[in-house]
TIRO-2110 file (N, C-alpha, C; in Angstrom, 1 decimal):
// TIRO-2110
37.7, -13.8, -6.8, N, 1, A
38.2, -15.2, -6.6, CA, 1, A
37.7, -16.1, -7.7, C, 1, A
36.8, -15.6, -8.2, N, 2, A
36.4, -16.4, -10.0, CA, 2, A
35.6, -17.2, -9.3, C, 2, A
34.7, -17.5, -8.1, N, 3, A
33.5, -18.8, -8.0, CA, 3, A
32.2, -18.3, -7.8, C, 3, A
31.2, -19.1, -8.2, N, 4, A
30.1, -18.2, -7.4, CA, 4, A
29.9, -19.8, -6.9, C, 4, A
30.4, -20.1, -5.7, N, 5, A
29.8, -20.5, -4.5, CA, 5, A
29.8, -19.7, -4.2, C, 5, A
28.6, -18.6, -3.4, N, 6, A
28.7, -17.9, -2.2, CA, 6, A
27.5, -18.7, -1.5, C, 6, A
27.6, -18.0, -0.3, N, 7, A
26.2, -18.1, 0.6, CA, 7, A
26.2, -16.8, 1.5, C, 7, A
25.2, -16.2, 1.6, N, 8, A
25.1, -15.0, 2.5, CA, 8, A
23.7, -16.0, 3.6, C, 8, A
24.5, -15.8, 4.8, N, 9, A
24.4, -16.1, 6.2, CA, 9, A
22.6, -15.6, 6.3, C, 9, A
22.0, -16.3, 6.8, N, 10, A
20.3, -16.2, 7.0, CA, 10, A
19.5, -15.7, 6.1, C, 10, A
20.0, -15.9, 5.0, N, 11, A
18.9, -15.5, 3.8, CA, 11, A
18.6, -16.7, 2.9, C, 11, A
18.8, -17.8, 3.6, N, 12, A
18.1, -19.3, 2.9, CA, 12, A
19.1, -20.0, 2.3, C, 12, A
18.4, -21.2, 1.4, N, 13, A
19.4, -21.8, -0.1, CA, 13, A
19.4, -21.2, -1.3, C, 13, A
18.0, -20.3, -1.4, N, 14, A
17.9, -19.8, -2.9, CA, 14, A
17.3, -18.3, -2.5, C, 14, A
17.8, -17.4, -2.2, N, 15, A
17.2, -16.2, -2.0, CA, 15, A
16.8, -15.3, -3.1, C, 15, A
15.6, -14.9, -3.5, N, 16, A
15.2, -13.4, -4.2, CA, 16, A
15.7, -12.5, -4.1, C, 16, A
17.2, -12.2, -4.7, N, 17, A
17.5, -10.5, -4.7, CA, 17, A
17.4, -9.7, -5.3, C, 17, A
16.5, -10.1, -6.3, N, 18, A
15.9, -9.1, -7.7, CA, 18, A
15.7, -7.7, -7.4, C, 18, A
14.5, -8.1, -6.4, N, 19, A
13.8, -6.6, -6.1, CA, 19, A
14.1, -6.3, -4.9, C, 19, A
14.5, -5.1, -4.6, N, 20, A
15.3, -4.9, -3.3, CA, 20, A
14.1, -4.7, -2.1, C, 20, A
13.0, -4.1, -2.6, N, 21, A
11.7, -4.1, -1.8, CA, 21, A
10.8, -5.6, -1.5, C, 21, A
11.6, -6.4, -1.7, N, 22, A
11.2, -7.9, -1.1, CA, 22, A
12.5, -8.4, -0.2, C, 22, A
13.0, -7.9, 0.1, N, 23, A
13.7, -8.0, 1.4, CA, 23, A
13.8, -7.0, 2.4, C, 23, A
13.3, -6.1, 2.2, N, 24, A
14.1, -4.7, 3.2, CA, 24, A
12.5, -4.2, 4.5, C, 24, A
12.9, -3.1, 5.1, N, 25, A
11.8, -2.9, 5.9, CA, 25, A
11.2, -1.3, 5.0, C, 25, A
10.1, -1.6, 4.1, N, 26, A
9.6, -0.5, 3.6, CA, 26, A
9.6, 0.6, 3.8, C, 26, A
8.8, 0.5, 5.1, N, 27, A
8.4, 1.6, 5.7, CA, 27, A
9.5, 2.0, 6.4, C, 27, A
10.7, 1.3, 6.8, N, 28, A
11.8, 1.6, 7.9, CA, 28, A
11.0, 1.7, 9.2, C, 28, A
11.5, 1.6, 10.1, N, 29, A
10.9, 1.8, 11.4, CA, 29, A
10.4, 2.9, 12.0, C, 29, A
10.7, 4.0, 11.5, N, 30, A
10.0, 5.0, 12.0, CA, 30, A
8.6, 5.0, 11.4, C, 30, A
8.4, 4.7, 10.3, N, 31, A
7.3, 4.5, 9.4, CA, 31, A
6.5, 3.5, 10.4, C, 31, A
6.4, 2.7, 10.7, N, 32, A
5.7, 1.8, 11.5, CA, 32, A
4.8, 2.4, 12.1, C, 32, A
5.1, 4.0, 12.6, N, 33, A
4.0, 5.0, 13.7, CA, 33, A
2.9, 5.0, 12.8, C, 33, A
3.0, 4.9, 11.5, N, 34, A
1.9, 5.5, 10.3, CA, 34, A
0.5, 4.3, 10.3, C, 34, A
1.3, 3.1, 10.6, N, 35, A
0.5, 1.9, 10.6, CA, 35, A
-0.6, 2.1, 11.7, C, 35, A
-1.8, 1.7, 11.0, N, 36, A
-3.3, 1.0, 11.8, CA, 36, A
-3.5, 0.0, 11.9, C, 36, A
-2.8, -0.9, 11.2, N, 37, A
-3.1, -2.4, 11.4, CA, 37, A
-1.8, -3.1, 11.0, C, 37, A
-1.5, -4.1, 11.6, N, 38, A
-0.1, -4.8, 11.3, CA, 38, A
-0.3, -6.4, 11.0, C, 38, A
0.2, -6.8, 9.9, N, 39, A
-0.1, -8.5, 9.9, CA, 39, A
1.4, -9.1, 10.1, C, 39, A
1.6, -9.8, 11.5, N, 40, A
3.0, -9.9, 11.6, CA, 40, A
3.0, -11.9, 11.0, C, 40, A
4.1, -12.5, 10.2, N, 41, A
4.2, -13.3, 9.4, CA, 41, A
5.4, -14.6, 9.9, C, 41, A
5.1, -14.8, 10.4, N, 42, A
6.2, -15.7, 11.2, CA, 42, A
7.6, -15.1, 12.0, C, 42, A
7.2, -13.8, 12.3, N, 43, A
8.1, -12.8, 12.8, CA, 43, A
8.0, -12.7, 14.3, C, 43, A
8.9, -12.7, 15.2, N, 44, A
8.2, -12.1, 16.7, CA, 44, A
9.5, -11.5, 17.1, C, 44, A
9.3, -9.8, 16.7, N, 45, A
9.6, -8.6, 17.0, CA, 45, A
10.4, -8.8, 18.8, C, 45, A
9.3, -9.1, 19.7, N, 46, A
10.2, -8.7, 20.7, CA, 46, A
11.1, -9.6, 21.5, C, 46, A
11.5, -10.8, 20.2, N, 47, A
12.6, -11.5, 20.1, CA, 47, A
13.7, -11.0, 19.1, C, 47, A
13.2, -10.9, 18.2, N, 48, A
14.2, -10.3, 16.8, CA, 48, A
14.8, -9.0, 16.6, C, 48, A
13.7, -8.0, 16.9, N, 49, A
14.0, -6.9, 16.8, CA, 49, A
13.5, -6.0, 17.5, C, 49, A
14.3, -5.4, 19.0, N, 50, A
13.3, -4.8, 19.8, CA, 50, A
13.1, -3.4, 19.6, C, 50, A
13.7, -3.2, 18.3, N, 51, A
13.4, -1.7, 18.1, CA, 51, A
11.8, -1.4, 17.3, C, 51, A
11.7, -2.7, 16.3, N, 52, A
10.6, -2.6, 15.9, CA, 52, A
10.0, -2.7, 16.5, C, 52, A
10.0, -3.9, 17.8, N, 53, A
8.9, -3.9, 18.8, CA, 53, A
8.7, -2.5, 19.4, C, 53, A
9.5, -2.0, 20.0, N, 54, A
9.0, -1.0, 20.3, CA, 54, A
8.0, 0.3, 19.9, C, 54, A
8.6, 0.2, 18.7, N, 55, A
7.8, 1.0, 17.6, CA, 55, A
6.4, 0.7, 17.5, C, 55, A
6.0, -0.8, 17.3, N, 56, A
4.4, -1.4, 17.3, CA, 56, A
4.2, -1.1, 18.5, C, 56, A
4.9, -1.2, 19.2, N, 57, A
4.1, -1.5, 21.0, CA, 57, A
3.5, 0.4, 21.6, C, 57, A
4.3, 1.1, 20.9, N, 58, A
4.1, 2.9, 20.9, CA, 58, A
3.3, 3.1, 20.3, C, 58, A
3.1, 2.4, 18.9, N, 59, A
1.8, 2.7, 17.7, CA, 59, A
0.7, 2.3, 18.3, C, 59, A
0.8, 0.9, 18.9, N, 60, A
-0.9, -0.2, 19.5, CA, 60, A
-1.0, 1.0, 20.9, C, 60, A
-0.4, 1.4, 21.4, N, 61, A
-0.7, 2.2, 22.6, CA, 61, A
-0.7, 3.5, 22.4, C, 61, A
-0.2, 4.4, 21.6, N, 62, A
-1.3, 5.7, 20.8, CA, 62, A
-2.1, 5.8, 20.2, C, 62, A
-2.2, 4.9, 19.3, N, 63, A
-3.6, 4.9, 18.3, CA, 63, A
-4.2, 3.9, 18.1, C, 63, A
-4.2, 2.9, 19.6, N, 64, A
-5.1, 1.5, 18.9, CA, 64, A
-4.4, 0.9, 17.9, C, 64, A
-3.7, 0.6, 17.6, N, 65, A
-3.7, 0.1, 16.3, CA, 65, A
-3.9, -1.7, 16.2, C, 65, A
-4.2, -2.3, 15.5, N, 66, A
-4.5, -3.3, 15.7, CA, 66, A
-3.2, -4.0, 15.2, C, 66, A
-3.2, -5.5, 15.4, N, 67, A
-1.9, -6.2, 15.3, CA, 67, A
-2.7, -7.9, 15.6, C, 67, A
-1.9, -8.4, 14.2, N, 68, A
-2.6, -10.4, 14.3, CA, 68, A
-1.3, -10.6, 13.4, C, 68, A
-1.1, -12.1, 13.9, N, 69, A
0.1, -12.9, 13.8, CA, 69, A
-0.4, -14.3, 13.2, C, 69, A
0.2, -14.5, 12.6, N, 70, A
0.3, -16.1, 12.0, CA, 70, A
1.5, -16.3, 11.9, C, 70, A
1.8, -17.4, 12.7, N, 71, A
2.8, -18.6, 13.4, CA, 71, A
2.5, -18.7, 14.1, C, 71, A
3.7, -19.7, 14.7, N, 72, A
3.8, -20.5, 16.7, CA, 72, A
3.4, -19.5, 17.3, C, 72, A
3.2, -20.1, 18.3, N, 73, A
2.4, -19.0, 19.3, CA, 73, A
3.7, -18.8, 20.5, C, 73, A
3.2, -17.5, 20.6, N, 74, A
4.4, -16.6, 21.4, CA, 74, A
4.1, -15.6, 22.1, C, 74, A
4.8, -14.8, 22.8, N, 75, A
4.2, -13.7, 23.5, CA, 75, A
4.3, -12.6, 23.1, C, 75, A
3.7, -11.6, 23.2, N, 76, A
3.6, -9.9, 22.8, CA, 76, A
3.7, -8.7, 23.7, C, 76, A
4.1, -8.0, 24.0, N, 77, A
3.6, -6.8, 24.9, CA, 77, A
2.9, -6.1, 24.5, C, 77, A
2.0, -6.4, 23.7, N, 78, A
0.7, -5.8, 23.1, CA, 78, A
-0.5, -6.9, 22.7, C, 78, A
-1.3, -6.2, 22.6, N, 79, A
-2.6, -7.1, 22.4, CA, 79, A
-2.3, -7.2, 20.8, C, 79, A
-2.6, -8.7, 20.6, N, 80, A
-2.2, -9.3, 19.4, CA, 80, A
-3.0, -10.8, 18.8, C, 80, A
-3.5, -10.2, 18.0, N, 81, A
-4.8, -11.9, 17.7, CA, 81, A
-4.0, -12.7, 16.9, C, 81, A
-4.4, -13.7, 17.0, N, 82, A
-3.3, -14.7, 16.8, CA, 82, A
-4.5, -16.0, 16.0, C, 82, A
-4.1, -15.5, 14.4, N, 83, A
-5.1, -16.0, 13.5, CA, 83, A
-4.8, -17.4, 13.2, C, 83, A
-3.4, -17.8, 13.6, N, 84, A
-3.1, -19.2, 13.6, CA, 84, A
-1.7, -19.6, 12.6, C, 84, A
-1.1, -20.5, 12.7, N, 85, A
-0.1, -21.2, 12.8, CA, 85, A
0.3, -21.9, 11.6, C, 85, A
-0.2, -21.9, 10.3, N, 86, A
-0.2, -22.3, 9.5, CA, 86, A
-0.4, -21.6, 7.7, C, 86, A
0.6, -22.0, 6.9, N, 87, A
0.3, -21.0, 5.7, CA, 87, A
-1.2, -21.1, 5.2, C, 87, A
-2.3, -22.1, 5.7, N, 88, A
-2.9, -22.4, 4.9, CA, 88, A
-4.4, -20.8, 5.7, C, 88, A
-3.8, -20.4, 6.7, N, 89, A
-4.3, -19.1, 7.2, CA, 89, A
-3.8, -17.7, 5.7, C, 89, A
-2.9, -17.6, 5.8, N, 90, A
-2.2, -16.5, 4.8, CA, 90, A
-3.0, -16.6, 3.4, C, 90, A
-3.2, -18.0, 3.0, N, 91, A
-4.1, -18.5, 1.7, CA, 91, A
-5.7, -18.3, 1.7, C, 91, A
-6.4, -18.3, 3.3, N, 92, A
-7.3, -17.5, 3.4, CA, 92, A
-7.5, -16.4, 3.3, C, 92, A
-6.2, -15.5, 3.9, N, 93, A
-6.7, -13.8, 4.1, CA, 93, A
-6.0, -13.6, 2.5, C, 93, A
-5.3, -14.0, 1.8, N, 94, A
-5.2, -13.9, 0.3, CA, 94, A
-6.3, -13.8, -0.5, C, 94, A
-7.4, -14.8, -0.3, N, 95, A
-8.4, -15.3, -0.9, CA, 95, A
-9.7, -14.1, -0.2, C, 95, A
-9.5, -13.8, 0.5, N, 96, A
-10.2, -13.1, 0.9, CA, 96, A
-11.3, -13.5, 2.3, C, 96, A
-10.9, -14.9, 2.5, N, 97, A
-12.1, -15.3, 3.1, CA, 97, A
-11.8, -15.9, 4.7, C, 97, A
-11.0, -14.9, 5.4, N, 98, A
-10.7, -15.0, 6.0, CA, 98, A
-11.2, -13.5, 6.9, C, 98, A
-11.4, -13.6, 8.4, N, 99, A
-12.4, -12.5, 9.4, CA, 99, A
-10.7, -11.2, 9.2, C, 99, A
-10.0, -11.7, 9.1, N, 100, A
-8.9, -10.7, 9.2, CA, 100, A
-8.8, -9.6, 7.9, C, 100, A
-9.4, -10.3, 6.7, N, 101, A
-9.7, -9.4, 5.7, CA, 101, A
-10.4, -8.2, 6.0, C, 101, A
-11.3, -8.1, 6.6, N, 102, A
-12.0, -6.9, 7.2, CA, 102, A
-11.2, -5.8, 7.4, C, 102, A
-10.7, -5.8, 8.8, N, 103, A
-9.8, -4.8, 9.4, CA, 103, A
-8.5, -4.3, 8.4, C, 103, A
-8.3, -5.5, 7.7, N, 104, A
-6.9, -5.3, 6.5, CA, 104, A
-7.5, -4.6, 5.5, C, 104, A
-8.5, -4.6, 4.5, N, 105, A
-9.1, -4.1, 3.4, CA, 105, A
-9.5, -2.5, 4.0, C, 105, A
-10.2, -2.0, 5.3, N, 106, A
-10.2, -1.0, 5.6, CA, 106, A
-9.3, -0.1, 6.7, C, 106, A
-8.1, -0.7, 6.3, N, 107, A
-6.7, 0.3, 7.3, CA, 107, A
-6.4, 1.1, 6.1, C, 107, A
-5.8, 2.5, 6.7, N, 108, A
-5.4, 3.4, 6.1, CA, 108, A
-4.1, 3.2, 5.6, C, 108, A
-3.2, 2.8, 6.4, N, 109, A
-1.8, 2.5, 6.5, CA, 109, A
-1.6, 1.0, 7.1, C, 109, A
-2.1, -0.2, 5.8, N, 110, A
-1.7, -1.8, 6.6, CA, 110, A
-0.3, -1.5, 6.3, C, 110, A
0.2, -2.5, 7.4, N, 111, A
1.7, -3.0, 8.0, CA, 111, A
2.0, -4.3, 7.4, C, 111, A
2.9, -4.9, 7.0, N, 112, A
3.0, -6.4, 7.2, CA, 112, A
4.3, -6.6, 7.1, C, 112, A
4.6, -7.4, 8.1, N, 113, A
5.8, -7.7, 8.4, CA, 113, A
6.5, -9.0, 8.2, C, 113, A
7.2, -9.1, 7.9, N, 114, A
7.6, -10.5, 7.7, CA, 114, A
8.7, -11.2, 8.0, C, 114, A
8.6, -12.6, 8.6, N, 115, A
9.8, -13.1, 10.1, CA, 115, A
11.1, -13.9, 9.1, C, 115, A
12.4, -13.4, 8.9, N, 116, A
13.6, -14.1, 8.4, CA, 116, A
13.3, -15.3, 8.4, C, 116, A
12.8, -15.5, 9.3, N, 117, A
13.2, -17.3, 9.5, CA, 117, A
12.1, -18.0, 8.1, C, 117, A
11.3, -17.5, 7.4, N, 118, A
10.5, -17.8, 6.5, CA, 118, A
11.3, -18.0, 5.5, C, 118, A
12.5, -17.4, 5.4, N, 119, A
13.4, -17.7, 3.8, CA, 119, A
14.5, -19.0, 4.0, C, 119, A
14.1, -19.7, 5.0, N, 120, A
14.7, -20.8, 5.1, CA, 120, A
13.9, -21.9, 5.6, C, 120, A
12.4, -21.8, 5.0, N, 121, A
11.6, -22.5, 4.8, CA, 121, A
11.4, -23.5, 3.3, C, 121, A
11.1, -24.6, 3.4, N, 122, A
11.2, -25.4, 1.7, CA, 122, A
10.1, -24.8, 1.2, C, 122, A
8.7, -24.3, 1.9, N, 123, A
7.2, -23.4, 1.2, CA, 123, A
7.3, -22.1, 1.5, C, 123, A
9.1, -21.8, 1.1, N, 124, A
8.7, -19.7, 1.3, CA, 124, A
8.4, -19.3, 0.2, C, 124, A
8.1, -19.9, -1.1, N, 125, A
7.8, -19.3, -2.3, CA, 125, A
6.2, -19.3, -2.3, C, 125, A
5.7, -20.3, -1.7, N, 126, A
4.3, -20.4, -1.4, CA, 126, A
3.8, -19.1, -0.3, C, 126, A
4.2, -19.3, 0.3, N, 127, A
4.2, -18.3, 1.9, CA, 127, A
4.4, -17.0, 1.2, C, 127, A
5.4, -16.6, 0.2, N, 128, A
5.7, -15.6, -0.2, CA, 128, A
4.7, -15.1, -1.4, C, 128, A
4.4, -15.9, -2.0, N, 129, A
3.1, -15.9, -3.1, CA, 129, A
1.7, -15.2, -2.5, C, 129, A
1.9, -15.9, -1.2, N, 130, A
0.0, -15.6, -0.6, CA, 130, A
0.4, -14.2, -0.2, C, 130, A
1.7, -13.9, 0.5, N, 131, A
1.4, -12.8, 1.1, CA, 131, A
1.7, -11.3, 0.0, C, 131, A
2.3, -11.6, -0.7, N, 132, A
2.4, -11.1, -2.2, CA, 132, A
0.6, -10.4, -2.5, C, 132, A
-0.2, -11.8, -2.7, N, 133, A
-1.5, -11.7, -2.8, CA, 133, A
-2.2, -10.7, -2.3, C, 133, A
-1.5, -11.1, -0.6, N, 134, A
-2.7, -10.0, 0.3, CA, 134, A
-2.3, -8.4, 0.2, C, 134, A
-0.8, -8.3, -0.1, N, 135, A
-0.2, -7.2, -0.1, CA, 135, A
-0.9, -6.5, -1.4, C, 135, A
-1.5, -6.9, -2.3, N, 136, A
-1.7, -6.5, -3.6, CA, 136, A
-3.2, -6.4, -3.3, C, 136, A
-4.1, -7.1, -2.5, N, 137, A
-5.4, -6.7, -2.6, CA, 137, A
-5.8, -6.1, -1.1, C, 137, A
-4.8, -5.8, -0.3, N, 138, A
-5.2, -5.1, 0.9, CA, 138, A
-4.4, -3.5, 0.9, C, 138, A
-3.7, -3.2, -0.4, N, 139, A
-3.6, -2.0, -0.6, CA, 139, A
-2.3, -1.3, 0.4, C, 139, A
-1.4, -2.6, 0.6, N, 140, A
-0.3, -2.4, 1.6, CA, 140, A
0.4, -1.7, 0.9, C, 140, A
0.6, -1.9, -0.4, N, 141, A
1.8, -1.0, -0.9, CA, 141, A
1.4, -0.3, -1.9, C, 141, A
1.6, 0.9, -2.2, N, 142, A
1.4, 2.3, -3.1, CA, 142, A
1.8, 3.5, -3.3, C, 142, A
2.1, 4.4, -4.0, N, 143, A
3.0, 5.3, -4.5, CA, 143, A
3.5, 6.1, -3.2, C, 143, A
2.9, 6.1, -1.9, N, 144, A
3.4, 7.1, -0.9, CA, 144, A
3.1, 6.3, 0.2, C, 144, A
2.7, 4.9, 0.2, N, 145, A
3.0, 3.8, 1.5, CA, 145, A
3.1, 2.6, 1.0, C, 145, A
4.6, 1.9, 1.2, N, 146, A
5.1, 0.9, 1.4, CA, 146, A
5.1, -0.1, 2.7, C, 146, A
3.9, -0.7, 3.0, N, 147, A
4.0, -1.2, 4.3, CA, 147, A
4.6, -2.8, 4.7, C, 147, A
4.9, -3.2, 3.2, N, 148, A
5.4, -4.6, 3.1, CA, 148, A
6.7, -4.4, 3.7, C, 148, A
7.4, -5.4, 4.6, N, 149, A
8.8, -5.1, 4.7, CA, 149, A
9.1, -6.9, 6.0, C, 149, A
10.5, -7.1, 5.7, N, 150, A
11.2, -8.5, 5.4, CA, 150, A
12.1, -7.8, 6.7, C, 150, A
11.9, -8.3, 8.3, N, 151, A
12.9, -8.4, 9.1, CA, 151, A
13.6, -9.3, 8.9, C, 151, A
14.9, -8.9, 8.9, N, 152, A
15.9, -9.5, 8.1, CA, 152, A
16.9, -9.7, 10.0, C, 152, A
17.5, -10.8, 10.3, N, 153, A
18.0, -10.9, 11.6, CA, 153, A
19.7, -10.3, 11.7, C, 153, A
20.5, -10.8, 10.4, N, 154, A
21.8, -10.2, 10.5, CA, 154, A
22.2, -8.8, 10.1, C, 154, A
22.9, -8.1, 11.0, N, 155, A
23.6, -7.0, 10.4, CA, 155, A
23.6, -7.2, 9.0, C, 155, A
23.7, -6.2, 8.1, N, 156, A
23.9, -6.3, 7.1, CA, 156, A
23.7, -7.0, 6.3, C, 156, A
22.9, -8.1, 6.6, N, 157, A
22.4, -8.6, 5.6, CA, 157, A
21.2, -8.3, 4.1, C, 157, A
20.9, -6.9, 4.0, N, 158, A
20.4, -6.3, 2.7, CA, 158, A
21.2, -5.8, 2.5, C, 158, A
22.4, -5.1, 2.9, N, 159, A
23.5, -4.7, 2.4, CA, 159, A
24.2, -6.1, 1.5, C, 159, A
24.2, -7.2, 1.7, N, 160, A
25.0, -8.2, 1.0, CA, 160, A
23.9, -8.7, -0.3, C, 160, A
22.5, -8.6, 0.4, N, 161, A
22.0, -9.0, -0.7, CA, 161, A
21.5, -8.2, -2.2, C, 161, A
21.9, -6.4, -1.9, N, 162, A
22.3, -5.7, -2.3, CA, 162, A
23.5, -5.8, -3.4, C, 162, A
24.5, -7.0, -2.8, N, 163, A
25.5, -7.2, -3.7, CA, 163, A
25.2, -8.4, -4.7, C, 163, A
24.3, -8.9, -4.1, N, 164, A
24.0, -10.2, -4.9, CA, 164, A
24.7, -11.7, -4.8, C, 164, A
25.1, -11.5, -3.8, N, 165, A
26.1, -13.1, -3.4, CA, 165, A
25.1, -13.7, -2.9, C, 165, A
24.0, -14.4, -4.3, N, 166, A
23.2, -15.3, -4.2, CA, 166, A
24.1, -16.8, -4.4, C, 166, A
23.8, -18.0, -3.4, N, 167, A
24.0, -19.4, -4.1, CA, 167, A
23.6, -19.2, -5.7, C, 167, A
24.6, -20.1, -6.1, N, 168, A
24.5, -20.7, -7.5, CA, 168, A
23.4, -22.4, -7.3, C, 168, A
23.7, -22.8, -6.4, N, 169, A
23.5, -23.8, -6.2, CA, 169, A
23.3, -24.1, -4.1, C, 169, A
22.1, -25.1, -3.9, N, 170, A
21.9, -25.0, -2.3, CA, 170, A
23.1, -25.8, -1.9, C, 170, A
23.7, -26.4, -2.6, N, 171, A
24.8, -27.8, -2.0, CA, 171, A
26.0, -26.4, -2.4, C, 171, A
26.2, -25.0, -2.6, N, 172, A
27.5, -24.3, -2.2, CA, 172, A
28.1, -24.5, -1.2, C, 172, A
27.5, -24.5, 0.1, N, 173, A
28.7, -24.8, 1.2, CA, 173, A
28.9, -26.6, 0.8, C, 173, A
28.5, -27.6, 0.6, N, 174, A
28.5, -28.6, 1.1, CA, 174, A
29.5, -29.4, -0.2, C, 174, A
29.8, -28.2, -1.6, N, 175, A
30.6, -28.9, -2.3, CA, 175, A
32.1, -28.3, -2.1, C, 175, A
32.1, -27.1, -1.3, N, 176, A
33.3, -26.5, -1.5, CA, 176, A
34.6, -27.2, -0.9, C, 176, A
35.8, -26.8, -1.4, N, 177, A
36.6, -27.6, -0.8, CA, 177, A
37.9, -26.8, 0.1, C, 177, A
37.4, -25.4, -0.2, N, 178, A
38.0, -24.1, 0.4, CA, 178, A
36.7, -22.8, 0.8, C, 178, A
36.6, -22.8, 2.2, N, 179, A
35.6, -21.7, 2.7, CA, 179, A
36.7, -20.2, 3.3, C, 179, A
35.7, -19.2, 2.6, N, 180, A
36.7, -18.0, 3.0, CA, 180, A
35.6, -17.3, 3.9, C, 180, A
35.5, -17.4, 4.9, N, 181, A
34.2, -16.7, 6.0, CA, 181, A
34.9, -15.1, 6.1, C, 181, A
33.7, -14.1, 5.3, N, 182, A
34.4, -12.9, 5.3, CA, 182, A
32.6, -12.2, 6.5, C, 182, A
33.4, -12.0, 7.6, N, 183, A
32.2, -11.5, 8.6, CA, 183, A
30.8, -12.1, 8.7, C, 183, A
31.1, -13.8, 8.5, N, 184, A
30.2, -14.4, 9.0, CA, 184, A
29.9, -14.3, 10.8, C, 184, A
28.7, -14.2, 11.1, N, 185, A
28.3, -14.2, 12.6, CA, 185, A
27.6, -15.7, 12.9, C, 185, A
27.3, -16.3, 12.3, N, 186, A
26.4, -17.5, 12.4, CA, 186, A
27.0, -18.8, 12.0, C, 186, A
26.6, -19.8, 12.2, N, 187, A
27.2, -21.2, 12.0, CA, 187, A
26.4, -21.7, 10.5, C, 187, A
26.9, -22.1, 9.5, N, 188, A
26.2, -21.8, 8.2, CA, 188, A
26.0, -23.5, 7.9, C, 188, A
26.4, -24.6, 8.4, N, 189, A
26.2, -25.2, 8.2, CA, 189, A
27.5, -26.2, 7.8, C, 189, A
28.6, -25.6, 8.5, N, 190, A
30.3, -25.7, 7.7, CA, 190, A
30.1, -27.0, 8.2, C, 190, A
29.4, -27.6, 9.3, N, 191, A
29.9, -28.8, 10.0, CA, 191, A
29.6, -30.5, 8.7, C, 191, A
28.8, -29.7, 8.0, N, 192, A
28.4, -30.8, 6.8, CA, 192, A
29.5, -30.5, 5.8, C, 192, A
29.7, -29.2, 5.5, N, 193, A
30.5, -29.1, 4.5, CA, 193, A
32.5, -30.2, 5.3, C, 193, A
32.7, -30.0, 6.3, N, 194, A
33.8, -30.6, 6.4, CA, 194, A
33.6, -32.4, 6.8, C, 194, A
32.8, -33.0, 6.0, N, 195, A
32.5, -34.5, 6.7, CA, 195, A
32.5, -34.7, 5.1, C, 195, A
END
C-alpha cells in the first residue's frame, strides 16, 4: 500500500523488533518446568496467560521453586513474594543490592518473565534497561538456557512483530486519514484518530 503508518495492536508506540529474543517466551512454556526461581515483571499469568500459570503453579508445587513479582499487587495460586511496585525495585536487584539478588544469583535455571503491558509504558526503556541488567548478571540467559521471555497478550502478536510493522511515528493512527484494520482484536485508539 506504499505507507509505513502501521501500528501492530499491544506492542506500544515505538516497539523493539530488532531482536526477536526481546519479545518472545524463551524458554516457551514447557521450558518454564526447568526454572528454580522466577522474577515475574509487571506480568500476572493467572490473568494473561493461564497456560503459563499453570506451568509456574506445577513447577512451585514439584520442586519448590521460588517465584517474586514486582508490580501492583495481585493474586497468585502460588506462594509469591512480592518485592514491590515500583521500577525503582528492578534498579535494585540490577545493582545488586537488593535481598532478591541472593536466590537470583544462585538458581540454576532463573526465569524472568515479563508483563505486555510494560511496552506501553513512557519508562519501558528504563524498565527494560534494568531488567536487561539483571538478566546479564543473574545468568538468565546462556548458550543452553534462555530464561528471559516477554508475555506478549495478542494472538500473533510476535508473529507480526516478526514482520516488522513497526510505527514510523506514535501519532500513526492519529494522523491517518484511511485505516485498513487487517485482524485487529483490540480498540487501538481509532476513537482519537476520527475527532
Amino acid at each position: 500500500m506504499g505507507s509505513n503508518n502501521v501500528w501492530c495492536e499491544g506492542n506500544g508506540p515505538s516497539p523493539n523488533a530488532d531482536l526477536r529474543s526481546g519479545y518472545i517466551m524463551n524458554c516457551g512454556i514447557n521450558g518454564l518446568e526447568n526454572a528454580d526461581v522466577f522474577l515475574l515483571v509487571g506480568a500476572q499469568p493467572r490473568v494473561e496467560a493461564a497456560m503459563v500459570n499453570a506451568r509456574i503453579r506445577e513447577t512451585v508445587r514439584g520442586s519448590n521453586a521460588k517465584v517474586a513479582y514486582v508490580g501492583p499487587l495481585t493474586e497468585f495460586n502460588y506462594d509469591c513474594e512480592h518485592l514491590g511496585t515500583a521500577p525503582e525495585t528492578l534498579t535494585e536487584i540490577a545493582e545488586g543490592r537488593h535481598p532478591f539478588c541472593s536466590p537470583l544469583s544462585n538458581a540454576k535455571n532463573p526465569a524472568i518473565i515479563v508483563g505486555a503491558g510494560l511496552l506501553e509504558r513512557s519508562d519501558k526503556d528504563a524498565i527494560f534497561s534494568a531488567v536487561e541488567t539483571i538478566v546479564k548478571n543473574g545468568n538468565v540467559a546462556r548458550p543452553y538456557w534462555n530464561g528471559f521471555n516477554v508475555l506478549l497478550l495478542n494472538a500473533a502478536q510476535a508473529a507480526a512483530l516478526d514482520l516488522g510493522p513497526v510505527p514510523e511515528s506514535i501519532q500513526s493512527i492519529e494522523s491517518a486519514k484511511f485505516v485498513y484494520l487487517m485482524g485487529a482484536d483490540d480498540e487501538c485508539g481509532f476513537g482519537k484518530a476520527s475527532k
